[in-house]
C-alpha positions in Angstrom: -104.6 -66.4 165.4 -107.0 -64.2 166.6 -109.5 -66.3 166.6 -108.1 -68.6 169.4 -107.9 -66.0 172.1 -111.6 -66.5 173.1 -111.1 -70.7 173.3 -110.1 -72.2 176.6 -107.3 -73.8 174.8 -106.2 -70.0 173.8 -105.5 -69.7 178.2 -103.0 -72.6 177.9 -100.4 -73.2 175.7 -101.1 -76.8 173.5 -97.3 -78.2 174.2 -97.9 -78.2 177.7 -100.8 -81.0 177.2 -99.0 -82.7 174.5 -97.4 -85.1 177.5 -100.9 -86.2 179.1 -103.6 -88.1 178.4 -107.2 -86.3 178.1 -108.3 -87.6 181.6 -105.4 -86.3 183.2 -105.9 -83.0 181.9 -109.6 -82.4 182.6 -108.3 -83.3 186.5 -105.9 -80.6 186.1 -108.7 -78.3 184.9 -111.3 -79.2 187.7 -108.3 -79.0 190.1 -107.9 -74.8 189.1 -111.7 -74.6 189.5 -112.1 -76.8 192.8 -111.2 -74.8 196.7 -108.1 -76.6 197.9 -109.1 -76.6 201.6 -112.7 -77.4 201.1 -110.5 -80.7 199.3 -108.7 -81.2 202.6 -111.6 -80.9 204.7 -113.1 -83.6 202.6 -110.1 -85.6 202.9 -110.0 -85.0 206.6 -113.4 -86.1 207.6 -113.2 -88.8 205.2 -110.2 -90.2 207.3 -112.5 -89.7 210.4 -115.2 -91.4 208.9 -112.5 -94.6 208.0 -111.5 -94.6 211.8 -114.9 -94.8 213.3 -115.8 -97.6 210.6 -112.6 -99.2 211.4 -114.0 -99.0 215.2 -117.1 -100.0 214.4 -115.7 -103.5 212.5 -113.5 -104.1 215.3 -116.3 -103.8 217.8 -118.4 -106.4 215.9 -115.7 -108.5 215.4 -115.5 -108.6 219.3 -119.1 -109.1 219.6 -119.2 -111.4 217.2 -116.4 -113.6 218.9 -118.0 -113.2 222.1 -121.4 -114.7 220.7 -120.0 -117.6 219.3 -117.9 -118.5 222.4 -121.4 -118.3 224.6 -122.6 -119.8 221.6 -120.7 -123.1 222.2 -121.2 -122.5 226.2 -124.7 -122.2 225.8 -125.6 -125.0 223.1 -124.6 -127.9 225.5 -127.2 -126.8 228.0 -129.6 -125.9 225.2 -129.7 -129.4 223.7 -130.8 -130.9 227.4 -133.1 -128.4 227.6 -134.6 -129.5 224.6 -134.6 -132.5 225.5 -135.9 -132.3 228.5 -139.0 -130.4 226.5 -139.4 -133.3 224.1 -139.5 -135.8 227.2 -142.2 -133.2 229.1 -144.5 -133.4 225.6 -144.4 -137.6 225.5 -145.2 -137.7 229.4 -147.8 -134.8 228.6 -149.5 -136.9 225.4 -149.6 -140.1 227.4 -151.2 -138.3 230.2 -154.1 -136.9 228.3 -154.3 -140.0 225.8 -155.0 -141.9 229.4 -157.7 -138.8 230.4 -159.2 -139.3 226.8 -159.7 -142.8 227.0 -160.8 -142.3 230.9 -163.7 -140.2 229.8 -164.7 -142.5 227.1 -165.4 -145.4 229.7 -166.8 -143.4 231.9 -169.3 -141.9 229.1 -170.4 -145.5 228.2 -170.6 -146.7 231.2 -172.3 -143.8 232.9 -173.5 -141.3 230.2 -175.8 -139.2 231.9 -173.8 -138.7 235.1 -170.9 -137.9 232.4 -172.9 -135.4 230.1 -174.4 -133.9 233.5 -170.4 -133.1 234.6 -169.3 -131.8 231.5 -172.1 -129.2 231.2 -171.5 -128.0 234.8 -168.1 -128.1 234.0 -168.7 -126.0 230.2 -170.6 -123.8 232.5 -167.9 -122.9 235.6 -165.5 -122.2 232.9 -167.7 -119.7 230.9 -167.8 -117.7 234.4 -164.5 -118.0 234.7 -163.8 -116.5 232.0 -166.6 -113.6 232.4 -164.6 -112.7 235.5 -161.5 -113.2 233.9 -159.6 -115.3 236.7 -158.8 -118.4 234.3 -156.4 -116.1 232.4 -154.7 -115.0 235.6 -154.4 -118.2 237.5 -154.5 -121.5 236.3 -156.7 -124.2 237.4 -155.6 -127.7 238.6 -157.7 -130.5 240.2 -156.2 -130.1 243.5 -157.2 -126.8 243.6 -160.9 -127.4 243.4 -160.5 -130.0 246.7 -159.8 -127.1 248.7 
């Protein structure tokens, strides 16, 4: 019997354990080892923690709602100006399929007057763009009229 005194199970009489399962009792241990307000502090901030997440969800739940009702506000407006967009491009490809097939006439009917504008042309742009104005305003064909 001397023996047992310097075992932990020596500090606790057996019968008391008999009555709990081997998980419960190694809680029961780490609970004598573990600083019972350093366990409530946890607890507590843990609790704060759950209310600022439970903010937190409830604020993106609010966002959330608010997106999808611009969302379906928005989406109406969106689709016209889309299509409005996919009109534009048509108009815009028509426009320069005419300009192509302009310039094709006029550089077999008139090839040297047509070569001669395109390399004055080639060659206004390149100082354009040495001066950097063609980035910063765009030219149009009524402009050069003035």
């Amino acid at each position: 019997m001397d023996d047992s005194k310097g075992t932990p199970e020596s500090e606790y009489s057996i019968e008391c354990f008999q009555n709990y399962t081997a998980p419960e009792v190694f809680i029961q241990g780490l609970a004598g080892i573990v600083d019972q307000q350093d366990v409530e502090s946890m607890i507590r901030a843990q609790k704060q923690m759950l209310q600022r997440f439970e903010k937190t969800n409830e604020m993106l739940t609010n966002c959330n709602a608010l997106s999808a009702s611009r969302l379906k506000s928005v989406a109406p407006e969106f689709k016209k100006h889309m299509q409005l967009l996919l009109e534009t491009k048509k108009d815009l490809d028509y426009v320069f399929k005419k300009i192509r097939a302009i310039k094709s006439k006029l550089s077999t009917k008139y090839p040297e007057a047509f070569s001669e504008a395109v390399r004055s042309s080639f060659a206004e742009e390149c100082e354009e763009d040495a001066e950097g104005t063609s980035k910063a305003k765009p030219k149009f064909v009524s402009d050069e009229k003035k």
